[in-house]
N, C-alpha and C positions, 0 to 999 in steps of 0.2 A: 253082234248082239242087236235085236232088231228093237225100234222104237217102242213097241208095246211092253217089252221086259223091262228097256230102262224107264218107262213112265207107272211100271208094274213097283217097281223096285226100290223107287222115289217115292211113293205114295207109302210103302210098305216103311219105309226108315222116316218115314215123318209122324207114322203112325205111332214104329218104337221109342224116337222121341218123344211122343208128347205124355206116352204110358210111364216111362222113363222118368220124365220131370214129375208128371202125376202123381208118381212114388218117391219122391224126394232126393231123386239123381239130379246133379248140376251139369250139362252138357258143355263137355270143356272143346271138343270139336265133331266135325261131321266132316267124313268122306276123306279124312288126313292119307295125302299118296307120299311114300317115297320110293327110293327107284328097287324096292323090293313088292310092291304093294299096296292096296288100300287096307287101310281100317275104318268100318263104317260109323261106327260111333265110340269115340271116346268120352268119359264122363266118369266125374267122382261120384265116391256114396263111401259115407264115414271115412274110414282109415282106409278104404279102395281106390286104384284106378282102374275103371271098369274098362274094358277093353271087347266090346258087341257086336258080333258077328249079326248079321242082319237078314234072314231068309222069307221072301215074300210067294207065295202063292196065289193064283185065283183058281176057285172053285175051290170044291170040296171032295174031291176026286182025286187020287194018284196019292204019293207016297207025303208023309208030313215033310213041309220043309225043311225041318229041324233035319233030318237023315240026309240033304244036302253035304253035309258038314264033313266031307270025308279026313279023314286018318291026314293024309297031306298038304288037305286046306287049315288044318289043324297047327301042323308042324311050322307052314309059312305064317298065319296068324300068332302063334309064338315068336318066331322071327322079329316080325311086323313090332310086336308088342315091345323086346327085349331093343332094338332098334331107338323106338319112342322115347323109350326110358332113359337110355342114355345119352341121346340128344336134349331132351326138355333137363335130366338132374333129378328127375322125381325120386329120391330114395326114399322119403318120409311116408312117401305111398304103397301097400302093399298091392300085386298086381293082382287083376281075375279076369278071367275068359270067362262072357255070356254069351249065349247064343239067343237072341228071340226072332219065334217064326211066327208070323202072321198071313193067316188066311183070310184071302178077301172072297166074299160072299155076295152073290149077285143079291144086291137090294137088304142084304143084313147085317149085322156089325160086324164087323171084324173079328177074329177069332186071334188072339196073343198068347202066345206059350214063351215064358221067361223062365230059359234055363241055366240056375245060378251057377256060376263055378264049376260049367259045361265040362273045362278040361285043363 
């Protein structure tokens, strides 16, 4: 992965956090690895444990990030998630897969797509 993706990528999950809190999500962590994976952002909302796949783009060109998200990055993000859960003990929380994609725009805001309860 070359330096530009991951400084792409960072900026992109700092963005969904702070849209995240904006919306009255608690950011319980960022970037959680176990030896199946990361999860980019975990975070509660009500009775949830959000569970945020993170796709960052720049420009406005090529396919939306959100279509990143294939069928098997899917299944390991379930993993990932079922994992979490019975490590931490959170049963009182129900779980959810979001996906948000954020386009970065030379010189304009950011474009955020939060897709609730993706899968």
């Amino acid at each position: 992965m070359t330096k530009q993706r991951i400084q792409t990528g960072a900026v992109g999950e700092q963005i969904a956090c702070d849209f995240l809190q904006e919306s009255g999500y608690r950011i319980v962590e960022r970037n959680h690895r176990s030896r199946l994976g990361e999860l980019d952002i975990i975070a509660e909302y009500e009775e949830f444990i959000v569970f945020c796949e993170v796709k960052t783009r720049r420009g406005t060109g090529g396919p939306h990030p959100s279509l990143s998200v294939t069928a098997k990055k899917i299944a390991k993000l379930r993993q990932l998630g079922e994992l979490y859960l019975s490590q931490k003990h959170l049963t009182y929380l129900q779980p959810r897969f979001d996906v948000i994609a954020v386009q970065l725009g030379d010189g304009k805001p950011p474009n955020i797509d939060h897709f609730i309860n993706a899968f």
